[in-house]
N, C-alpha and C positions, 0 to 999 in steps of 0.2 A: 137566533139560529142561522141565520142567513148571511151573519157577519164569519162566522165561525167556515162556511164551506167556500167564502172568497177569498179568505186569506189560510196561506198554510201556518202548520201548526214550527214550534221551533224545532222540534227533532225532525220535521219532516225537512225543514231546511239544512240540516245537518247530512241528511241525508243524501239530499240533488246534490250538496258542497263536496261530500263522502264519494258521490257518482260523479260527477265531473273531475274530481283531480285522480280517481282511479283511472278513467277513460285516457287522460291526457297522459297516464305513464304509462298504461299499457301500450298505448298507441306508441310512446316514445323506446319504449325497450324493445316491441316487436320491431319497429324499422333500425334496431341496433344486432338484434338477436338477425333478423333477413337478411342486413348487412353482411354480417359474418359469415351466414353461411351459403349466401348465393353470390358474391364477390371477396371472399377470404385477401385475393391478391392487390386488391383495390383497398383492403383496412389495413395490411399488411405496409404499404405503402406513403399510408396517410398517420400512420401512427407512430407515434414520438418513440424513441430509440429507449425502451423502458426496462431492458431486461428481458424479456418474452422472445420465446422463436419464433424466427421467421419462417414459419413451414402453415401451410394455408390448410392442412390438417389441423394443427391446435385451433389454427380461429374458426375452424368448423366446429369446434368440438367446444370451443366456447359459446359460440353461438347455441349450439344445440342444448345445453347448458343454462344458458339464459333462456332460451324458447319455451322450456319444459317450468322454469321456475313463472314465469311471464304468464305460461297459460294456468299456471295451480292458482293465481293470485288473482286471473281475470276469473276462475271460476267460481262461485258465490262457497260452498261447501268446504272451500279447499284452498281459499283467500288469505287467513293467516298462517297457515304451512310457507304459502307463494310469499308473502310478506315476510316468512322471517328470512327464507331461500334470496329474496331478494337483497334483504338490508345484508347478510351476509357477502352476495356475490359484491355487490358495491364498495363495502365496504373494502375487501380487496382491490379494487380496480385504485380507491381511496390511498390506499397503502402502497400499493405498488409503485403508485406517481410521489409519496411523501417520502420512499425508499431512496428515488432517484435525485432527491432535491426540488421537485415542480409543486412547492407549496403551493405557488400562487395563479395555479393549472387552471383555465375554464372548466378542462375535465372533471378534476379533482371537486371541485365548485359543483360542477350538476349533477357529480353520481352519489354527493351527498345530499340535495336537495332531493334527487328522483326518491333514495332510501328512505326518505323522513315524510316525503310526502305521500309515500306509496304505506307508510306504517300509520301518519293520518286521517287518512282516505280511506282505510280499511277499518281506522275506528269508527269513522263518522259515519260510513255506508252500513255498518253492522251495530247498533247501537247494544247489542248484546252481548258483547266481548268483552267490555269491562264488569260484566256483572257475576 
């Protein structure tokens, strides 16, 4: 009995793995989503010639956008809506850089990572959603 309450069980380890890489994308999209909309003219700036206006309206309105999806997916109830909102928004960001030619884009590279790990973080934290 004693061995059993020192070590956790496997799903419980699925779990902490499920809570730790949702934390690290929430945390990574809210500092993308506050980007946006509290320095628009500073992302505006810093960002590769992709097609998109340059008017610090849209990237409020993106952020605002991501913000909304970011908190459905940090909310436990409302986590797979947020994950699907997500892999979608990404998955654009995805496109739009393979639109321009930048296959080989760091961006392109971590808005696919953030999507997949943000859609396996959301199975492992909620072991219910595949059943």
């Amino acid at each position: 009995m004693a061995e059993q309450s020192e070590r956790p069980a496997k799903a419980d380890r699925g779990v902490i793995a499920g809570r730790i890489l949702s934390g690290l994308a929430i945390l990574f999209l809210a500092m993308d989503a506050g980007g946006k909309l509290i320095a628009p003219a500073a992302m505006i700036a810093h960002s590769p010639p992709i097609g998109l206006p340059a008017d610090p309206a849209f990237y409020r309105l993106l952020g605002a956008i991501l913000g909304l999806a970011t908190i459905l997916y940090a909310w436990p109830r409302t986590a797979l809506l947020g994950a699907v909102l997500l892999t979608g928004y990404l998955g654009g960001a995805v496109a739009c850089q393979l639109r321009v030619g930048s296959r080989s884009s760091a961006m392109s590279c971590s808005a696919s990572i953030s999507a997949c790990s943000s859609g396996v973080a959301c199975g492992c934290a909620n072991p219910g959603f595949g059943r």
